[in-house]
C-alpha positions as MATLAB code, in Angstrom:
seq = 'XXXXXXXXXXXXXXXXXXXXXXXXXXXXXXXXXXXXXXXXXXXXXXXXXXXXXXXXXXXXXXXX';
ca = [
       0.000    0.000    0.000;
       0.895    3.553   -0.961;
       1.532    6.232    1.446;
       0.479    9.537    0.908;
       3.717   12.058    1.024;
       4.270   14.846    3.678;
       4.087   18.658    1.940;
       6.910   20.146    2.066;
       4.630   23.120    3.759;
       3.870   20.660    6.714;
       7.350   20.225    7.542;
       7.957   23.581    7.542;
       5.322   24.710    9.347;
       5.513   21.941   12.131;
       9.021   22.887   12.478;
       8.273   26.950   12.362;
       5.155   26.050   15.152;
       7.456   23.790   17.526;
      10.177   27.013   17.510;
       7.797   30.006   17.822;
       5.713   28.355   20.288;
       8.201   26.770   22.184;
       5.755   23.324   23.633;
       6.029   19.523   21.985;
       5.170   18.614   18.648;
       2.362   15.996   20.067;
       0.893   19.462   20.629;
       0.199   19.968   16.903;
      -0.078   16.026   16.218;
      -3.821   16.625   15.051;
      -3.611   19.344   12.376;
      -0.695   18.178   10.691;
      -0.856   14.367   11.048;
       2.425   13.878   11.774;
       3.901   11.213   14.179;
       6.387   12.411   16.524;
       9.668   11.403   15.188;
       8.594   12.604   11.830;
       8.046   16.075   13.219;
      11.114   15.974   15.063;
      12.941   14.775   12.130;
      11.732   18.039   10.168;
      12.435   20.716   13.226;
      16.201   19.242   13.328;
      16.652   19.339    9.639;
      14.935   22.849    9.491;
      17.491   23.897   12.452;
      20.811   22.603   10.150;
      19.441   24.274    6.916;
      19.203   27.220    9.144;
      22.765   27.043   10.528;
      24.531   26.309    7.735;
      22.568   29.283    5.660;
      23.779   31.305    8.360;
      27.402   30.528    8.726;
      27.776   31.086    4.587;
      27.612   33.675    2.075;
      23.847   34.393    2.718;
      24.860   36.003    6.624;
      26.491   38.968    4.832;
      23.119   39.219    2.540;
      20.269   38.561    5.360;
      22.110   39.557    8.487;
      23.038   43.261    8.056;
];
């Protein structure tokens, strides 16, 4: 059986949600439909994106 693929959008969001709002992702389990290790998979890949955007070219651009 087929699984349906997580949107891109989802991940980011869940990840964006967990960091503004600072409380679990179980807390946002039922609008996104994400299990828990999924979510936290997508907050710590959102998190080295992040860091490695900021430690490169792009800090001179964004960071002024």
């Amino acid at each position: 059986m087929k699984r349906e693929k997580i949107s891109p959008d989802a991940k980011i969001l869940i990840a964006l949600k967990y960091l503004s709002y600072g409380c679990s992702v179980n807390a946002f389990h039922n609008y996104f439909q994400l299990g828990e290790s999924t979510a936290m998979m997508c907050v710590k890949k959102f998190i080295g994106i992040l860091s490695i955007l900021l430690h490169s070219e792009f800090r001179d651009v964004y960071l002024q």
